[in-house]
Phi, psi and omega in degrees: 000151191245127157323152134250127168237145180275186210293332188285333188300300167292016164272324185303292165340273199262016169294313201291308176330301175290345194272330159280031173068038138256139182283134168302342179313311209291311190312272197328336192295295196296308201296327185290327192267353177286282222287341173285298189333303167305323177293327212284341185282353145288348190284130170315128172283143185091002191271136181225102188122334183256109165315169150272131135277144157236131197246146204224129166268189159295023185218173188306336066076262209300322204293314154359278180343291195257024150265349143305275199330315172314313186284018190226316165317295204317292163298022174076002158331127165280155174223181158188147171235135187269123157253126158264347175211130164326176200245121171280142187305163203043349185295147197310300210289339211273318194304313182306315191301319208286246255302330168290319196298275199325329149288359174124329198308145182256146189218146190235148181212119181326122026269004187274145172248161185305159139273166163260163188136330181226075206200116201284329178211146200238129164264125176272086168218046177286273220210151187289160150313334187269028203276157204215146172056237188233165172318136178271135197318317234270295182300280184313338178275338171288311177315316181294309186280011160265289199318348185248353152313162194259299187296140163333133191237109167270124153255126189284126175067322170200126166350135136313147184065003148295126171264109197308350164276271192325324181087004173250139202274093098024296189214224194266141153232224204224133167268092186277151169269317189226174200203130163242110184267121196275096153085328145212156198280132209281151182310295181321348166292329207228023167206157194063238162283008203298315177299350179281326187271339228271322179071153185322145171248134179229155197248144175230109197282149164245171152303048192232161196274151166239141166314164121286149183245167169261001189229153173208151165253122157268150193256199175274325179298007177251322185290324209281333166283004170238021165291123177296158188268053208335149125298134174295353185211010134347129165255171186300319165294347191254006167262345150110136180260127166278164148230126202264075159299070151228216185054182177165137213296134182104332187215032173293001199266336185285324191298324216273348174272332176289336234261332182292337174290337186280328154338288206294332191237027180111338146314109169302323182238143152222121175239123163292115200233096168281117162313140179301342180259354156283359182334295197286002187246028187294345179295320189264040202254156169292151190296339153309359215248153175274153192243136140228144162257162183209161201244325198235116156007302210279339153251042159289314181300345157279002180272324189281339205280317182275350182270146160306332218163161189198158171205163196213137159137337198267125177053062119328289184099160180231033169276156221287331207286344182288296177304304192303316165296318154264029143294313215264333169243029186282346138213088151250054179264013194314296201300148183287146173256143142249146203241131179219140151101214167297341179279317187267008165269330173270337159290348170292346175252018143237177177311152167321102183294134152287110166224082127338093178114343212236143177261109189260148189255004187323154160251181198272007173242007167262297167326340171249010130281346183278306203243045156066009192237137151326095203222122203234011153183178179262110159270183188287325184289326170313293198311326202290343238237312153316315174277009178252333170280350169263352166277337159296294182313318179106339205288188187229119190237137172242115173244132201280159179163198203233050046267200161264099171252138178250114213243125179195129228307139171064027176210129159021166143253111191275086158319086153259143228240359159301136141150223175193163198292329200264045202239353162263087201211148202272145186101359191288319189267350156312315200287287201291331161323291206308312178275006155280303166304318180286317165271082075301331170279001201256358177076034160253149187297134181318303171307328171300303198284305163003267171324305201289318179266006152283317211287314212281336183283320163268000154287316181305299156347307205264352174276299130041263177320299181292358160260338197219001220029175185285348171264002175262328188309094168270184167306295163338280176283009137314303193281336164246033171260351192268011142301315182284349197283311163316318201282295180265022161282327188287320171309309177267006156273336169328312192291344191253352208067046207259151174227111173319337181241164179272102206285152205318137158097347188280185146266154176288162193257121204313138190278160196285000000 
């Protein structure tokens, strides 16, 4: 997992860098032939004529840029660059732009503008980590007109018009397609709107030390040691049993999706445990799945003793008598749980709970009745505010969105930065409901399953998407996305010698 930092930590960074005889030449040096490299993999292939542009505000930023572009001539690229403010004499950028000139490079210079249209890819190298407050007119007007451009927008280090801690757009900023983070990625990409502009994040590592941090982004090299392992003489129970507290007539469609995803990632067993007056809707649960009903509470009580993992809340209902039940068992809830849903609407109307074990599942309007406040995006105080209820509670809180931030007591705050817009759609967080409990059954530690089943469930998204597109994407087809998702987190645990199974005669091996 990679630190995330805001703007001062990395003025810190490269203060101590400098003060150790390392040059900012040296850092643009590096950052410019990465930031070349990455672009040329972008330049369309066959376009012959349609430039890279780059629009350069007056900082190092911009100089970045045009030490790609030198590296992008070398491969016979075209380029061309919008200077929005002359270069103060002597300064690093003044040198770069003469050192672009001086090879052929073409520079536009504010108030004439590009035309549009014609441009294969756009360099974002208007404003910096240090950037403070709103656009100056000059910067908003570029801004606007890259955005209304057709071609793909790289921004070096942050979207221009982003406040690189915070994440809040002030005025105008830049819609990036990709975001090139110069040695580690600043918080304001992933809190407030920052995620709305920031677009993939791709990393250009430098010499300079990394911190710790209290935000961390996960990578893939973080996921791949915590696929649970199969046995070759494995039964169905030892591949771990669920238990589905959900549905209810009208909304048997969330249970039927939770209960197939724990199926989908590896739960051997799934029993479903129903009111005797849902008796009729058992068809519409998958056929794999156990069924039981019950008329008195009290027989409920052997389902828990035997299941692995459990998860309660998808298409529930909220009628007294549904409430009255998780009044009277929440706890024998012992085994670890995911809390979803209609479960998270009713912990939101008692007192603070012990949930030692339990994985809560919130979206940011399930997240504004649990903590009684209106929360219309993620800031520094939500986390603060988060990390103090899961260091009260005990619990493991994933609150989904666009990231995912994962919160869990004495540890990081975790950024998964997966997935696609079109995952906002109804039943995409039963489905995630479903593969937490199933690898949970599998005996991997809650914060494991966690993690594993957010990332593969938004690796699942993006295949989803990219066979049907983000207006096509459904819950459904999340859920028969979740094999390939699986399939190639395991093509690249491969790479490590990994064996998905414990081969015969071994000990199993400890789980994470």
């Amino acid at each position: 997992m990679k630190p995330v930092v805001d703007s001062a930590t990395m003025r810190l960074l490269e203060e101590k860098a400098f003060f150790g005889r390392m040059t900012a030449e040296v850092l643009m040096d590096i950052v410019g032939d990465e930031l070349a490299t990455f672009l040329a993999t972008l330049v369309p292939k066959g376009i012959h004529g349609e430039p890279v542009l780059l629009i350069s505000g007056k900082g190092n930023n911009g100089a970045d840029g045009y030490t790609a572009l030198l590296h992008l001539l070398e491969k016979d690229i075209p380029t061309c660059a919008w200077q929005l403010f002359p270069p103060a004499p002597g300064s690093i950028l003044e040198k770069r732009v003469r050192a672009y000139t001086a090879r052929g490079g073409r520079v536009i210079s504010f108030p004439d503008i590009p035309q549009a249209g014609k441009f294969s890819l756009i360099v974002d190298g208007i404003y910096g980590a240090g950037f403070k407050g709103s656009p100056d007119e000059a910067s908003s007007k570029a801004i606007l007109w890259a955005n209304a451009q057709h071609g793909l927008i790289v921004s070096i280090d942050l979207p221009s018009g982003v406040d690189p801690t915070t994440g809040e757009v002030p005025g105008e900023a830049i819609f990036a397609d990709y975001t090139v983070s110069c040695h580690l990625p600043k918080s304001g990409c992933f809190l407030g709107k920052g995620w709305e502009h920031t677009g993939c994040v791709h990393d250009i590592p430098l010499p300079l030390e990394s911190p710790k941090s209290d935000l961390c982004l996960l990578e893939e090299e973080d996921i791949l040691h915590l696929i649970p392992r199969r046995r070759r003489t494995q039964n169905k129970y030892q591949a771990g049993s669920v238990l589905a507290i959900a549905g209810s007539p009208g909304m048997m469609g969330a249970a039927s999706l939770a209960c197939e995803a724990a199926y989908k990632v590896g739960a051997g067993y799934v029993r479903a445990l129903l009111p005797k007056e849902s008796s009729s809707l058992e068809g519409l649960l998958p056929r794999e799945t156990v069924k039981s009903f019950f008329e008195d509470v009290e027989e409920c009580l052997p389902f828990f003793s035997h299941a692995d993992s459990a998860f309660i809340g998808p298409g529930l209902g909220r009628t007294p008598k549904t409430l009255s039940f998780l009044d009277r068992f929440w706890s024998a809830f012992l085994i670890p749980t995911v809390v979803d849903a209609d479960a998270l609407f009713w912990l939101s109307t008692k007192p603070l709970q012990d949930l030692k074990g339990k994985i809560l599942t919130p979206h940011l309007g399930e997240a504004s009745r649990l903590f009684q406040k209106e929360i219309t995006q993620v800031d520094e105080e939500l986390i603060r505010n988060i990390r103090s209820f899961v260091a009260t509670t005990g619990c493991i809180l994933a609150l989904k969105g666009a990231p995912t931030f994962i919160f869990s007591s004495g540890s990081p705050v975790l950024i998964m930065p997966r997935g696609d817009p079109g995952m906002a759609t109804a039943g995409s967080g039963d489905v995630l409901s479903g593969m937490m409990a199933g690898f949970l059954a599998q005996k991997i530690q809650p914060i494991s399953a966690c993690i594993l089943a957010s990332w593969a469930h938004g690796l699942a998204g993006e295949f989803s998407a990219k066979q049907r597109t983000s207006y096509s994407t459904t819950a459904s087809s999340i859920l028969e996305s979740i094999p390939q998702a699986l399939s190639h987190i395991l093509e690249q645990a491969a790479h490590g010698s990994f064996r998905h199974y414990v081969p015969f005669g071994r000990a199993e091996p400890t789980r994470p």
